[in-house]
C-alpha positions in Angstrom: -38.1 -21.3 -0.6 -34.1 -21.6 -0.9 -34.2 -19.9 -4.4 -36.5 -17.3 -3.1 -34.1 -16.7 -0.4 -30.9 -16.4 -2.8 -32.6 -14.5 -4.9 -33.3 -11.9 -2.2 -30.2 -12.0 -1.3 -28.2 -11.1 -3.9 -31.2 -8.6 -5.3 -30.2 -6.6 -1.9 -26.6 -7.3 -2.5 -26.7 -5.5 -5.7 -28.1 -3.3 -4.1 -25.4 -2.8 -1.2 -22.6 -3.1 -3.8 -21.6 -6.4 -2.4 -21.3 -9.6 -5.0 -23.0 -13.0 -3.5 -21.8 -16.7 -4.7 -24.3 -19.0 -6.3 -24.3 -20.5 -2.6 -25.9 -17.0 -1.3 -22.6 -16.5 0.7 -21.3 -12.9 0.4 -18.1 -12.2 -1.8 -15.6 -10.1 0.0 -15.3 -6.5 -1.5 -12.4 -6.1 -3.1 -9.6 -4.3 -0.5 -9.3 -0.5 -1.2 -6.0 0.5 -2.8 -3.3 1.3 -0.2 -2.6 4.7 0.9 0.6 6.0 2.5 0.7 8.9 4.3 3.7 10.9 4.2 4.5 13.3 7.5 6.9 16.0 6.5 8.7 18.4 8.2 6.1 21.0 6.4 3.0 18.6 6.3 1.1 15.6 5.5 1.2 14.0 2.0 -1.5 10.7 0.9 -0.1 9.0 -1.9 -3.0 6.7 -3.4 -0.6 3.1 -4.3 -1.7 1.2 -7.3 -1.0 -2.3 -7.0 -3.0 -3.3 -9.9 -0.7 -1.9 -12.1 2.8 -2.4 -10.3 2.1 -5.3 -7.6 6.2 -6.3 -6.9 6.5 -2.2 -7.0 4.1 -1.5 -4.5 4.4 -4.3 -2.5 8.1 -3.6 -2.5 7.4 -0.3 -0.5 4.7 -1.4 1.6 7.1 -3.8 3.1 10.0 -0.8 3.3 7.0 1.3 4.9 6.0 -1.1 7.4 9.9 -2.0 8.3 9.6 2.1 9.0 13.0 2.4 6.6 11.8 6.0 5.0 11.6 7.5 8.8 14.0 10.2 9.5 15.3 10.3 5.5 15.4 14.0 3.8 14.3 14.6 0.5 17.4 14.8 -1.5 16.5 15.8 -5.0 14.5 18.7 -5.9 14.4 20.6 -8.7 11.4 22.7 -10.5 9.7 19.6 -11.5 10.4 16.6 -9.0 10.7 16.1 -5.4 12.8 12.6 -4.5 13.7 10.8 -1.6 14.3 7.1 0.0 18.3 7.1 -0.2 18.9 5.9 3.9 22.6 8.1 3.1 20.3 11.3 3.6 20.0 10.4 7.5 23.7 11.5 7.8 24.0 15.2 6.9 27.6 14.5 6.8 27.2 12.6 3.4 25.5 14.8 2.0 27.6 14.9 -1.1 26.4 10.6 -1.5 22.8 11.7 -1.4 21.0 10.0 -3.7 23.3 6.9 -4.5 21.8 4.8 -2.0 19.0 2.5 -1.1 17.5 -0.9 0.8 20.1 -3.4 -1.1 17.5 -5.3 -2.6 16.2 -3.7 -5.9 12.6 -4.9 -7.0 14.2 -6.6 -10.0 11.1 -6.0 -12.1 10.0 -3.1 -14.8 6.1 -3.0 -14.6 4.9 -0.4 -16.5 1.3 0.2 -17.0 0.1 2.0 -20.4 -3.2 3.1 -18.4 -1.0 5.7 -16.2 1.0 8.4 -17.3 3.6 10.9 -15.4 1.1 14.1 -14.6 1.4 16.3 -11.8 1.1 14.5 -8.4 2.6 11.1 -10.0 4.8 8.9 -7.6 7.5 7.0 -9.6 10.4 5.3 -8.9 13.5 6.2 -9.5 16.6 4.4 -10.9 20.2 5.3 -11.9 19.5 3.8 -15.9 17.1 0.5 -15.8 13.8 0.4 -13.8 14.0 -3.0 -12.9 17.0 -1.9 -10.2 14.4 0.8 -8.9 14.7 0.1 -5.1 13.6 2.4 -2.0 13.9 5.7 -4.1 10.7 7.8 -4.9 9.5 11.0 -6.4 6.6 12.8 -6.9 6.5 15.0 -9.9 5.2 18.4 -9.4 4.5 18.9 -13.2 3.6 16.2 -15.5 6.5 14.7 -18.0 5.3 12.4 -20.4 9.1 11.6 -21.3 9.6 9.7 -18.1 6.6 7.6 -19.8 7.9 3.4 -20.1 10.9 4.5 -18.2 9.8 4.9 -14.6 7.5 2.8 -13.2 4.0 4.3 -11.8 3.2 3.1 -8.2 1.0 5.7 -7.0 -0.8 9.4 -7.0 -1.0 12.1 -4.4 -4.6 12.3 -3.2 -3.9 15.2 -0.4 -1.0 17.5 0.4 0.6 18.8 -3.2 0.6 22.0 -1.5 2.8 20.6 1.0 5.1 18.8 -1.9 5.0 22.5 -3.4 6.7 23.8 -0.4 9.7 21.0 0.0 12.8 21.8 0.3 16.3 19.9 -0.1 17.3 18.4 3.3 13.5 18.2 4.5 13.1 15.5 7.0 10.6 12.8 6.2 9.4 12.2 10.1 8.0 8.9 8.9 5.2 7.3 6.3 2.8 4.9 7.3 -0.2 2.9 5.9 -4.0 4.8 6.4 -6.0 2.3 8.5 
């Protein structure tokens, strides 16, 4: 009677797309990817994270997300390929000239490059000022795919929703906050 019972079990399991143990208790489905949405001062962006491939990288800016540290920064890099931000010097309008040398203070310390992603349109990388293991709260999303930036910037994510709305950035564009999708 039990193995009749496990049996059905997991037969209906498979079914559902859930995994049983030998016991017949249900395996938890593995946790969807994160996703962050971005509110802009011209729209919402969802950046799919991949912490598969990067896990110190992503968890890195999950905890900066969650501390809210990216609300109220501008984008402060933009040129015909790649929108940046994450430098906390772009809250201050009057350092405008510092943009982009700045960060959290505590780099990730790690280079974790993944050979299954490469830099296409809608990639989010992290940026660095010469080694990616000193990447830190600085991001950008690349609005035309550069295979050259391929085992030099590390890959934590992909735009899901909203490259229209990375299209129409401009420099100086508040960041009104990003949060985690529920």
């Amino acid at each position: 009677m039990r193995t009749t019972l496990v049996i059905a079990l997991c037969v209906a399991a498979a079914f559902a797309g859930i995994e049983t143990l030998e016991s017949g208790a249900q395996k938890p489905a593995p946790a969807a990817d994160p996703v962050l949405v971005m509110d802009t001062a011209k729209g919402p962006i969802e950046i799919r994270l991949f912490p598969a491939d990067a896990p110190k990288s992503v968890e890195h800016i999950l905890g900066l997300v969650r501390r809210n540290f990216y609300r109220g920064l501008r984008i402060h890099r933009l040129t015909p390929t790649i929108v940046q931000w994450g430098d906390p010097l772009s809250r201050d309008v009057s350092r405008k000239d510092s943009w982009g040398s700045g960060g959290s203070g505590t780099p990730i310390g790690v280079a974790e490059f993944s050979k299954r992603r490469t830099h296409q349109r809608g990639t989010v990388s992290l940026a660095h000022a010469g080694r990616a293991e000193f990447a830190d709260s600085q991001l950008f999303i690349l609005k035309a795919g550069n295979k050259g930036y391929d085992g030099k910037h590390v890959i934590i994510g992909q735009v899901t929703s909203g490259m229209g709305v990375v299209d129409k950035l401009a420099p100086a564009d508040v960041i009104k906050n990003i949060t985690i999708k529920p």
